[in-house]
N, C-alpha and C positions, 0 to 999 in steps of 0.2 A: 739448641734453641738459645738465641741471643739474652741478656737479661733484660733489655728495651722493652722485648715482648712479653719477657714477665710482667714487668713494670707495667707496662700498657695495661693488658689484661688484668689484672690485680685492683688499679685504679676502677676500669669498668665492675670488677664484683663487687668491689668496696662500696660503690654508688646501689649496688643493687641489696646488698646487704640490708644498706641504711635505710632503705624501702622498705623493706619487710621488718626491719628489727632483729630481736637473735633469731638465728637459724642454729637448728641441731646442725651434725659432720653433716648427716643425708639429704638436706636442705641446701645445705653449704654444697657438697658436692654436685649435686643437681643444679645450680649456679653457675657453678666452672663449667661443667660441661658445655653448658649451652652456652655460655661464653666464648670458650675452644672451640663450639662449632659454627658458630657466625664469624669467628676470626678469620676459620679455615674454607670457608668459604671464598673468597677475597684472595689467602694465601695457601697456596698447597702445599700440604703436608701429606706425611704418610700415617697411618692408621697407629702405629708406634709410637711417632712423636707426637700425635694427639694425645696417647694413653700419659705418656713422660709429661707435657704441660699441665695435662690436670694434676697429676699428682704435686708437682712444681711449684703449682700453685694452692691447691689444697695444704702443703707443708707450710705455707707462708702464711697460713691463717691458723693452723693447729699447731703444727709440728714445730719444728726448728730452722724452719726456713731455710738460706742455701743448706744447713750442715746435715739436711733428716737424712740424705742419701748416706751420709759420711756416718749415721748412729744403725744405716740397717746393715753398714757395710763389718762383717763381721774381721775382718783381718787389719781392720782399725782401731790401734789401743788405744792412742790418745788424740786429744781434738786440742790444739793449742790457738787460740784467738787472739794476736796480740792486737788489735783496734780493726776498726772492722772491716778494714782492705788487704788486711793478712792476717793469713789462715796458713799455719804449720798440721803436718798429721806425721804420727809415728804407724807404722806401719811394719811388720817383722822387726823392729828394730830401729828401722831408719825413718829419719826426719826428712820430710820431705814438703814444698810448701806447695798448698792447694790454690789450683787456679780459678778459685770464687770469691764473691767479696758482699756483703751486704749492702743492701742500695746507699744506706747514710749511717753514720755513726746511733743519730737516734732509734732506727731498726735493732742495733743491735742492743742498745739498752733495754729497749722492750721486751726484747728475748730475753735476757736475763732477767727483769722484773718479773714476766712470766714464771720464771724457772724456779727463784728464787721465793715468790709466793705459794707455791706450788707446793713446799714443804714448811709453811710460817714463819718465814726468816724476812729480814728488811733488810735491805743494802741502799746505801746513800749515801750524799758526800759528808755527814756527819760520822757513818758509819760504814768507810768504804770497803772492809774488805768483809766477804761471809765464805762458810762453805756448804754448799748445800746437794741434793743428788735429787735424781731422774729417778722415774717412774721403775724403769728397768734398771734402779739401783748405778748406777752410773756414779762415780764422785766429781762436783764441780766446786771450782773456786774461782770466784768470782775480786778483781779489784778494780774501785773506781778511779775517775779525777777524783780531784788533783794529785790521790797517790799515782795514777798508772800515768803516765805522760803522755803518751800517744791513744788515750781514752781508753774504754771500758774492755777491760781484759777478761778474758775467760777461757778457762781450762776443765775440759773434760777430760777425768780417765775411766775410762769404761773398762765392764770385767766383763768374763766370758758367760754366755746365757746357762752355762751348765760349770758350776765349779770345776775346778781343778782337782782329781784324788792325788793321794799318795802314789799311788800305781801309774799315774802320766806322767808326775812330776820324774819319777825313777824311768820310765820311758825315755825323759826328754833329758835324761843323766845329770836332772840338779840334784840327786844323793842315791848311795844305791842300796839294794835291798837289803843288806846287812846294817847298814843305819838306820833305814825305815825303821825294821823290827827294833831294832833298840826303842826309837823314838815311840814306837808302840807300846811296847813293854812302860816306857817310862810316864807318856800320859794313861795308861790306864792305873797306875799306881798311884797318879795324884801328885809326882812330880812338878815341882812351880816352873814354869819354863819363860822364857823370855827370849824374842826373835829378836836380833839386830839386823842392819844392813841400810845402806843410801839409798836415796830416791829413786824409787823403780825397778827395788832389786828383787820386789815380787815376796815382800813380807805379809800383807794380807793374803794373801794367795795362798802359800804355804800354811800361815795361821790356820785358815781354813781348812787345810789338807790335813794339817795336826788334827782340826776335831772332829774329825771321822773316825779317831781312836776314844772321843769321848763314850762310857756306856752310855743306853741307850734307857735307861732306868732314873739319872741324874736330871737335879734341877740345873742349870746354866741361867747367869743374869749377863747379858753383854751388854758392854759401856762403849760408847763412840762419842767423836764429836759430828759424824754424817755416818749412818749405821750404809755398811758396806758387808759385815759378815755376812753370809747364809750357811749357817748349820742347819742340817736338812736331817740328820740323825738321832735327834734330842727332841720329842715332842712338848718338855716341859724349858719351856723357853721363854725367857722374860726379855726383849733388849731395849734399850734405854740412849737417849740421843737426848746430847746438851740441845739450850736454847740460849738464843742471842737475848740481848737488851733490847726492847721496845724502842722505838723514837722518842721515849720519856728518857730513854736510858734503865729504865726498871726491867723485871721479872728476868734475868737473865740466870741459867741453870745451868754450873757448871759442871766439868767433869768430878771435881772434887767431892760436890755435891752428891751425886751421885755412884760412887762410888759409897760415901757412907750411908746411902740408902738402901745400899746393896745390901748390906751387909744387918739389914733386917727383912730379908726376902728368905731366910733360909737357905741361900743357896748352897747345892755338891761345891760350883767352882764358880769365880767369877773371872772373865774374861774383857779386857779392857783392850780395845783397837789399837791405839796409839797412848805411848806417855809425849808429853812436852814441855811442860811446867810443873809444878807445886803438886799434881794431881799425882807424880808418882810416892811424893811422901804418904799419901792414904794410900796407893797401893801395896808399900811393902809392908804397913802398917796391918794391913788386912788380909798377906803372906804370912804375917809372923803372928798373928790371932786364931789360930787354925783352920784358916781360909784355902787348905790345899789344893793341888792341883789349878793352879790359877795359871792362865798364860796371856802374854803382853808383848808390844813390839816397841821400836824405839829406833830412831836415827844413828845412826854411828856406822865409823868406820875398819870398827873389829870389835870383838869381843873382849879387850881390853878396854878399847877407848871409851865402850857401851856404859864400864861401869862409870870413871872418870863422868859421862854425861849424868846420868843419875845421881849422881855426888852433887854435880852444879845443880839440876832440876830439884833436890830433896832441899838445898841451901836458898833455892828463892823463898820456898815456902815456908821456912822455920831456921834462924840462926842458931842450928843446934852447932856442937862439938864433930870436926869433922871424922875422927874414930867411932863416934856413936854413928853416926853415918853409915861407916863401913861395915860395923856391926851387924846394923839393918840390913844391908845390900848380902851382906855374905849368910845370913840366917833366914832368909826369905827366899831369896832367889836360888834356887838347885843347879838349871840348866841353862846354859846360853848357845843359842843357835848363830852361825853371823851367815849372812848371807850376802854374795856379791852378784857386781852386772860386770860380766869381764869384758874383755875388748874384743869380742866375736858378736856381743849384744846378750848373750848366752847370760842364762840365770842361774847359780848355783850355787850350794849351801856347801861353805868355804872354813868354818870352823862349825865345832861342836863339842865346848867346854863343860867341866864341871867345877861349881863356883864352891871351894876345899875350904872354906872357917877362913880365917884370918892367920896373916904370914908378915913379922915384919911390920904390925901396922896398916898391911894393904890388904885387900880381899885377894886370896889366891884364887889362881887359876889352875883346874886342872885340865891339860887338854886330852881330850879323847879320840876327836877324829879334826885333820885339816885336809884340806883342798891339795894331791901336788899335781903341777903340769909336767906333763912329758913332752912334749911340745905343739907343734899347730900343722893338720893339713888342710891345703885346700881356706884359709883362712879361719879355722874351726879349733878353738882349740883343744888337745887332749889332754885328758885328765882325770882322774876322779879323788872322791873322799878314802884317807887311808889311815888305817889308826895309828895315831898318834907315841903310841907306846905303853900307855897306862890304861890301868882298867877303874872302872869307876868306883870310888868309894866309898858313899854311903848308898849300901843296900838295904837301908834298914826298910825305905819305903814301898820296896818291891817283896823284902820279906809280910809286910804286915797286908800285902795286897792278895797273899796265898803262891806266889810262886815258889816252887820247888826250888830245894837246892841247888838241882841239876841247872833250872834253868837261872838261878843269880847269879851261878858260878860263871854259865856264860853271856854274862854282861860285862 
């Protein structure tokens, strides 16, 4: 179905809309139909492409217009919009670009207005970039003119209708079962943990697989700046989502914020989505307050480099001494996972260090498990996690969590 006909038709419901005033979905869709079937009269269709125009056009009043096919299409992770006559989608991995386009550029701001109201946020050319999510939890970010150049940009990354466990992630060989259990052993003890990895290496994902080791008795507070977690195994759950500046430029609630608010909730652990500025200096702040068991992710391109970024993001926030820094980082932080996207597309947990006191001036690293390749068939490549050489060494927090000798011995 051509988009002329969209367009046609849409004009005519729009006219009949405004006749009646709001119309509920079931009003609205009662509209199209009889629309589609005066059209079809005229023009022959088949009983199919009737069914596909209503819907077509019922998305273009509710939904997401050309993209709702692309949000029920479940093998579609990402939705990338660079203005509104291209349309990128990742799809297993690859980018590929979609042959739709919205009728006018102001179509597509509308849709993001929509979206973007949807969760109390404003975006404008005062305020042009936001990030905000879908009903189905969806993360979107949104940038305007005059930053996007070729107009209103928007980026969907969508997650899967049913988390990801532990047990699929070692399915699909991002770590295998003898690290799970570690990482088991170590979040139920209260271990602070900290996920690294670049864009799309599938650190929320993971997070979330880590807290299916949380018990099931704990309070949890989660911090985001667009809440994307679902823990589904902790019924005492608090989660907490920044807010932008009003069009005053007022009431805006940030991470930081919130974080120290946490930390009168009582919680077992606080779990904070993303660091990216100043907000990690109140994170380790509230690792090193007996806030255990906390976990957090962050940008970086190893588990070295992860701390180095923490150094800089603790340094926006406060020109302390950069050894007291380090201080912080190696007294707070226990675990670091790094995760990568290798070049098969393939997702998988590539380091797994222990952060050893200070060495040198610098935060040691101890590593426990790394990523080796053996090489690639078929384009795929092989490999897995192998330990490292060393064994972990402070077990003080898996002694005080009641594990046996037997089993800290084998950690």
């Amino acid at each position: 179905m051509t988009e002329e006909v969209v367009l046609e038709l849409r004009d005519l419901v729009r006219e009949r809309i405004d006749l009646s005033g709001s119309v509920s979905d079931e009003a609205l869709t009662r509209i199209i139909e009889q629309a589609v079937f005066e059209w079809s009269r005229v023009h022959a269709i088949t009983a199919g492409e009737k069914l596909q125009l209503v819907r077509r056009l019922f998305h273009s009043f509710r939904g997401l217009d050309v993209l709702q096919p692309l949000m029920e299409d479940r093998s579609v992770t990402e939705i990338m919009i660079n203005a509104h006559d291209e349309v990128f989608i990742e799809r297993a991995g690859k980018l590929t670009r979609y042959p739709v386009a919205f009728e006018s550029r102001q179509r597509l701001e509308d849709i993001i207005q929509a979206v973007v109201a949807g969760v109390n946020r404003v975006v404008n050319e005062s305020s042009p970039i936001v990030d905000a999510r879908l009903k189905d939890g969806s993360r979107v970010h949104v940038v305007l003119p005059p930053i996007a150049l070729k107009g209103p940009t928007m980026t969907i990354r969508k997650f899967p209708e049913n988390p990801l466990l532990m047990e699929d992630l070692i399915r699909l060989g991002s770590l295998t079962e003898e690290t799970a259990q570690l990482l088991k052993k170590l979040v139920m003890a209260k271990y602070n943990i900290f996920i690294s990895g670049g864009t799309g290496s599938g650190k929320t994902t993971f997070l979330n697989a880590l807290s299916q080791y949380i018990p099931s008795d704990e309070r949890i507070v989660t911090i985001e700046d667009s809440a994307e977690l679902r823990i589904r195994n902790v019924s005492n759950l608090v989660s907490l989502e920044t807010r932008n500046a009003n069009t005053e430029g007022k009431g805006e609630i940030a991470m930081r914020e919130l974080i120290r608010a946490s930390l009168r909730m009582r919680p077992s652990r606080i779990i904070v989505g993303e660091v990216r500025g100043g907000e990690a200096l109140d994170m380790l702040q509230a690792m090193n307050t007996g806030h255990d068991g906390a976990l957090s992710t962050g940008h970086a391109n190893g588990a070295k480099d992860m701390l180095g970024r923490l150094e800089t993001m603790v340094l926006s926030a406060a020109e302390l001494p950069v050894p007291v820094i380090r201080q912080q980082i190696s007294s707070a932080i226990d675990v670091l996972i790094h995760l990568s996207r290798l070049r098969d597309r393939t997702r998988r947990v590539t380091e797994i260090c222990e952060v050893a006191g200070m060495k040198d001036g610098e935060v040691a690293l101890n590593p426990l498990y790394q990523f080796v390749e053996d090489g690639e068939v078929e384009g795929r490549i092989v490999g897995s996690l192998r330990t490292a050489g060393s064994r972990l060494l402070d077990t003080r927090k898996l002694k005080m969590a009641g594990l046996s000798s037997e089993e800290v011995e084998a950690v």
